[in-house]
C-alpha positions in Angstrom: -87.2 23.1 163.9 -89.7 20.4 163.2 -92.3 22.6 162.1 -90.1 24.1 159.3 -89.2 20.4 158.6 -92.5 19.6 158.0 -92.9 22.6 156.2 -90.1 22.4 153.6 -91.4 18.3 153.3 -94.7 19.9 152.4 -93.6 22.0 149.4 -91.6 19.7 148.2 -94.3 16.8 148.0 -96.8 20.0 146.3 -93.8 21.0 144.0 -93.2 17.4 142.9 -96.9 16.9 142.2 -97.2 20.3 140.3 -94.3 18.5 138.0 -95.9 15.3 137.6 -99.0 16.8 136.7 -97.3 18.9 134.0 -95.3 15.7 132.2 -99.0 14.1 131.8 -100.2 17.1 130.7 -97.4 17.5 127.9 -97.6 13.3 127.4 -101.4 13.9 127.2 -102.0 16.4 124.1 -99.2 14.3 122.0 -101.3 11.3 122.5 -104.2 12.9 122.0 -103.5 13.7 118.9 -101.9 10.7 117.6 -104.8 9.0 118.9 -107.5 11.3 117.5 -106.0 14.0 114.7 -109.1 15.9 114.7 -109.0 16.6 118.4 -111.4 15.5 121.7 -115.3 15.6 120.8 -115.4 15.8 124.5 -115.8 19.6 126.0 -115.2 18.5 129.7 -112.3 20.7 131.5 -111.4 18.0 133.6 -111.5 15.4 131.2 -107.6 15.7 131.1 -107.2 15.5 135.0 -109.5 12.3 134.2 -107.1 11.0 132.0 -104.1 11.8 133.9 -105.6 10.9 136.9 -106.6 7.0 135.3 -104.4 5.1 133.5 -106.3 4.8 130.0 -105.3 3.1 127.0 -105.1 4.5 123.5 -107.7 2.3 122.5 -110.5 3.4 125.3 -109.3 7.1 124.8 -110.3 6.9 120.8 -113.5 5.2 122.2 -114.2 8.1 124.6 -113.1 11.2 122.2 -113.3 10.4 118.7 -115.2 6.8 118.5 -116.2 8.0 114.5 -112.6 7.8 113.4 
């Protein structure tokens, strides 16, 4: 019984972070692109785990993608 306790406290910790992850995700592309309309000059594919990851402001996020604008 405690195994499928700790089981079932397991998915729900992995579900909640799948969630989490997705809201900053969402959150993410709609600053993005108030920040910078022209999109990211940067080509990393974890750049947005990065940014979700860190709490960045708009200010060193137009720094880091679009410092010309």
């Amino acid at each position: 019984m405690k195994f499928l306790a700790l089981c079932f406290i397991v998915l729900l910790a992995c579900s909640i972070n799948t969630a989490s992850a997705r809201i900053c995700g969402m959150n993410l592309y709609k600053v993005l692109f108030n920040v910078c309309p022209s999109g990211c000059s940067i080509e990393d594919p974890s750049f947005a785990s990065k940014l979700c990851a860190f709490s960045f402001s708009k200010e060193e996020i137009k720094e880091m993608c679009c410092p010309t604008e």
